[in-house]
C-alpha positions in Angstrom: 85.4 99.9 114.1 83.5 99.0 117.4 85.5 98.7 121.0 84.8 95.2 122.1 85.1 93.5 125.5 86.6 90.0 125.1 86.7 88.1 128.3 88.4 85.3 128.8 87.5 82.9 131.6 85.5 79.5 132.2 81.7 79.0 132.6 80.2 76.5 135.0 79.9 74.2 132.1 83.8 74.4 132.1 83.6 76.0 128.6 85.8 78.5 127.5 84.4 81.7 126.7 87.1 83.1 124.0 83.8 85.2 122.5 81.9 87.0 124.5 82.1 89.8 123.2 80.2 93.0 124.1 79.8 95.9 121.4 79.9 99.2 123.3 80.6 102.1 120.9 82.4 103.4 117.4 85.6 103.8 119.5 88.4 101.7 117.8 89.7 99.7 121.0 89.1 96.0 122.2 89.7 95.1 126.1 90.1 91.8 127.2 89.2 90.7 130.8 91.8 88.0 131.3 92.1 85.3 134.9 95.3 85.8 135.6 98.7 87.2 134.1 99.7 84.0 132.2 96.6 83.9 130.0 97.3 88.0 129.8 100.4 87.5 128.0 99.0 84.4 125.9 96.0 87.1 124.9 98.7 89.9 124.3 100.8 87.4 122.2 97.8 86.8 120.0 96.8 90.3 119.5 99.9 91.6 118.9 100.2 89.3 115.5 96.6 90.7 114.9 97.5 94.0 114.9 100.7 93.3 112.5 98.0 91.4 110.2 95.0 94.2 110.1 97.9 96.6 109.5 99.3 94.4 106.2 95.7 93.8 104.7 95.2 97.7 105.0 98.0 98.3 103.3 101.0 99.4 105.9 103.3 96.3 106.4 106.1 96.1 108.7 109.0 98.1 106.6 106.4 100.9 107.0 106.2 101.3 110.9 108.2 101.7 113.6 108.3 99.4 116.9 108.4 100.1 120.4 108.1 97.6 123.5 108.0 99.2 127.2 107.8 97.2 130.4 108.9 97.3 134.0 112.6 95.6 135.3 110.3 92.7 137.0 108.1 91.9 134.3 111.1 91.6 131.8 112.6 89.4 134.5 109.9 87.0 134.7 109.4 86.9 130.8 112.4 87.5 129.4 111.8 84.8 126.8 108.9 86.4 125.8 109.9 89.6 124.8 113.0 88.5 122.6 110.0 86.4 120.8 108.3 89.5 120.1 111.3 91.1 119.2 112.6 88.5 116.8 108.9 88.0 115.2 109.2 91.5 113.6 113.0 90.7 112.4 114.2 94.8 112.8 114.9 97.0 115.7 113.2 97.9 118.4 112.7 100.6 120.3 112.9 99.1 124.5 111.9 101.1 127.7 112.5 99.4 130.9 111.7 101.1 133.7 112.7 100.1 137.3 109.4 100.5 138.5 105.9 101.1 137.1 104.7 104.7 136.5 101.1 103.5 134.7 98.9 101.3 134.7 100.3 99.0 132.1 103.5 96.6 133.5 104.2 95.5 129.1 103.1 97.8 126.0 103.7 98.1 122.8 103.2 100.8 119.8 103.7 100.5 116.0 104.8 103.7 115.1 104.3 105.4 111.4 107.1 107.9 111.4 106.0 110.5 108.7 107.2 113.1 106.1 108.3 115.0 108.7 110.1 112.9 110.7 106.7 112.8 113.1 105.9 109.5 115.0 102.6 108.5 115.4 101.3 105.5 117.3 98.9 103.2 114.9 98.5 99.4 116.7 98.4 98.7 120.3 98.5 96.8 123.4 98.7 97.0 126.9 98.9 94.9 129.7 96.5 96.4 132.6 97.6 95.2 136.1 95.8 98.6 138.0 92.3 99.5 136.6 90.5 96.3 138.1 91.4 97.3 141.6 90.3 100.9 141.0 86.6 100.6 139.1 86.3 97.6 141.3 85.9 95.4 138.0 85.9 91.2 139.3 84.2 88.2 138.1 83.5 85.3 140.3 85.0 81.7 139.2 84.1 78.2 139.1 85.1 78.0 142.7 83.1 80.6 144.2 86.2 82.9 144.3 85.8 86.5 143.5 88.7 87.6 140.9 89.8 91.1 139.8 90.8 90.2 135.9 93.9 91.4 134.0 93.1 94.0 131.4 94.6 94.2 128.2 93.8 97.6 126.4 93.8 96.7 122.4 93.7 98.8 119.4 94.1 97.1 116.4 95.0 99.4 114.1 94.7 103.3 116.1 91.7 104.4 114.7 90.8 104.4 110.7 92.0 108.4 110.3 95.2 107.2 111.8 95.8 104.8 109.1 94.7 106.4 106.4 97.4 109.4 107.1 99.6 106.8 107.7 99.0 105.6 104.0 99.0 109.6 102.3 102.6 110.0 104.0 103.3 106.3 102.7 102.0 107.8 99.1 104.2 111.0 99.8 107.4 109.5 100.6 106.9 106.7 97.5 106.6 109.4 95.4 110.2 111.0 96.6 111.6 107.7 95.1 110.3 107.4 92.0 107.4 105.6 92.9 104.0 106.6 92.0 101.8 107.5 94.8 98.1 105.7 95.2 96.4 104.3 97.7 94.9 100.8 98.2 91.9 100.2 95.8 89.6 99.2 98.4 89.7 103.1 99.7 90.5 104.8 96.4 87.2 107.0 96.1 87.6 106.0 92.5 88.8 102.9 91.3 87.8 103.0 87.5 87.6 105.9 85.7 86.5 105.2 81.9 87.2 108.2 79.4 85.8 108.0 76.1 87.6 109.3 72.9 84.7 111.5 71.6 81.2 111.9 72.4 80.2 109.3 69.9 82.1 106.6 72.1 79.7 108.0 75.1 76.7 105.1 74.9 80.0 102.5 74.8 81.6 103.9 78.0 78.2 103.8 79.9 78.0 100.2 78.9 81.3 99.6 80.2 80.8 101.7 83.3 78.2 99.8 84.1 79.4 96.6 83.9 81.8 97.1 86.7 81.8 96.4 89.9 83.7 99.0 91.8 83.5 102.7 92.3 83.4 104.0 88.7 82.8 107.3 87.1 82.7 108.7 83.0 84.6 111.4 82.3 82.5 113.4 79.8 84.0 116.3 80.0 84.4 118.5 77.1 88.3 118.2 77.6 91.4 116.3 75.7 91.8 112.3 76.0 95.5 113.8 77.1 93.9 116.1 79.5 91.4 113.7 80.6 94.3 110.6 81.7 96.3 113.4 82.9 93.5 114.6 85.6 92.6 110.4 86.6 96.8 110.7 86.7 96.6 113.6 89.7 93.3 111.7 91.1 95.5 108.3 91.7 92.3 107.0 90.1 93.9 102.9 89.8 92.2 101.5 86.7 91.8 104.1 84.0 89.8 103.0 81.0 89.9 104.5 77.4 87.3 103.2 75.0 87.3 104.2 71.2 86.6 102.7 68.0 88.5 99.7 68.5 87.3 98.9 71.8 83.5 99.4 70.9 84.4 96.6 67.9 86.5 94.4 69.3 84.7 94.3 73.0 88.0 94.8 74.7 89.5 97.7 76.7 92.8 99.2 77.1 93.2 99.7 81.4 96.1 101.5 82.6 97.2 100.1 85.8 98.5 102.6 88.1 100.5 99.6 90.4 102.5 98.6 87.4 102.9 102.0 86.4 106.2 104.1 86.9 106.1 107.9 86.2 105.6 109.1 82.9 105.8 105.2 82.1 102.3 104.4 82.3 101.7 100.9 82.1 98.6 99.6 80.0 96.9 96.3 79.2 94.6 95.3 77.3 91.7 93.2 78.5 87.6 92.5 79.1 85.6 93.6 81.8 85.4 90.2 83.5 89.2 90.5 84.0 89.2 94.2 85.3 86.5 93.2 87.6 88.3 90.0 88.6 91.5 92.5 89.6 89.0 94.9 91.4 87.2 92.2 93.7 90.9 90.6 94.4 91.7 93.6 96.1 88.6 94.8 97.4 87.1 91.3 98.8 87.0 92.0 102.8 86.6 95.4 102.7 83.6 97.6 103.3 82.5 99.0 100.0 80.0 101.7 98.8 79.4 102.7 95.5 80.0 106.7 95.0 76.8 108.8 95.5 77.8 111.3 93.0 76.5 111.6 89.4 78.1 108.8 87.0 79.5 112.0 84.7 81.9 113.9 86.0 80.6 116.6 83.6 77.2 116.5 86.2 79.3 117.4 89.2 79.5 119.9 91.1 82.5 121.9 90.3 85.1 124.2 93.0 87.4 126.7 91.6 
């Protein structure tokens, strides 16, 4: 994720610029140069459903995360409507720090806090409302009158870097796991997504051909191991679609796919369908996402090994 300066003004055409933006680096934060505080908190308003919304399609929704609103005494006097709004939008409880008078450079904030294993918060989504910073790097744009302005700032990160969310995410696994639920992550990061195991060594040239016909990260367990073995080592990789392919599959065309979502421990659930249909439940949950295909060999028997 790039940060991104979004400013948010008028041209002398009278045009609003809502995208100018400017790509500066790999750093995961947005800042938006706003005219004046009213189109601050109508920017802030926006980008805090944003950050609820990149959170859901990664895969952390709002029973997952904690929230937390700060602001100075007069801000909250002036807005008050406003921050109820925010408040009722996420329909839980809220963490709220008022103070009497500002001690940063931000007069509203707020966090979305994933509160871990260990009873750890960490702060995933953000924004700020930047009332200082302008004055002191001398930061000003000139209006359509001539005027010379020092902007509002609002400092943005949509989701808190993609480390951040992908711990948030293992300790989502974790806990899931302490209920009865089992653990795997989206398929759009799953290293693996299919993992096809073929009954013997015969059913080899099949499972290539099936391999191959699918469109996300795949891999052939060859190995010269059990078919029990095998499902029980895709089991303790949270590989999502694993694929067995035998006799009857290399007749009829079809495969058997246990689906780790519909699965329940030691329940596994399993359905049999063609590769069309895995691959149209692979690009449903993959389609948006940046994908790569797996630079290791195909065969698991052809990687390298750590004991």
């Amino acid at each position: 994720m790039s940060s991104r300066v979004t400013v948010s003004g008028k041209s002398k055409a009278g045009n609003l610029l809502d995208c100018a933006d400017f790509v500066l680096s790999q750093w995961p934060d947005m800042h938006t140069l706003c005219k004046d505080m009213e189109d601050a908190i109508s920017q802030f308003n926006d980008q805090y459903n944003m950050c609820i919304n990149v959170l859901d399609k990664i895969g952390i929704d709002l029973s997952d995360y904690e929230v937390a609103i700060r602001f100075t005494r007069d801000f909250y006097e002036e807005n008050r409507d406003f921050i109820v709004d925010l408040v009722r939008r996420v329909n839980k409880p809220v963490l709220i720090e008022m103070w009497d008078q500002r001690f940063f450079y931000f007069v509203l904030k707020f966090e979305f806090n994933y509160v871990d294993a260990l009873n750890k918060a960490s702060a995933l989504s953000t924004v700020q409302i930047d009332v200082e910073n302008a004055d002191r790097y001398g930061l000003k744009y000139i209006d359509t009158r001539g005027a010379e302005i020092k902007p509002v700032i609002l400092h943005c990160s949509p989701s808190g870097a993609i480390e951040r969310c992908i711990y948030a995410l293992l300790e989502k696994a974790a806990m899931n796991s302490e209920k009865g639920i089992v653990p795997m992550l989206p398929v759009w990061l799953s290293p693996t997504q299919v993992r096809v195991i073929p009954v013997a060594e015969k059913h080899l040239g099949f499972a290539q051909k099936v391999a191959g016909e699918i469109t996300g990260r795949v891999d052939i367990d060859d190995r010269e191991e059990t078919v029990g073995k095998k499902i029980r080592d895709a089991g303790k990789d949270w590989i999502p679609y694993v694929v067995v392919v035998g006799d009857e599959e290399e007749k009829e065309g079809n495969i058997m796919v246990t689906v780790r979502s519909e699965s329940r421990p030691n329940e596994p659930t399993t359905i049999k369908m063609n590769v069309s249909e895995l691959n149209e439940r692979i690009s449903a949950l993959i389609s948006g996402f940046p994908f790569k295909r797996n630079p290791l060999s195909l065969k698991l028997s052809e990687r390298p090994r750590f004991v």
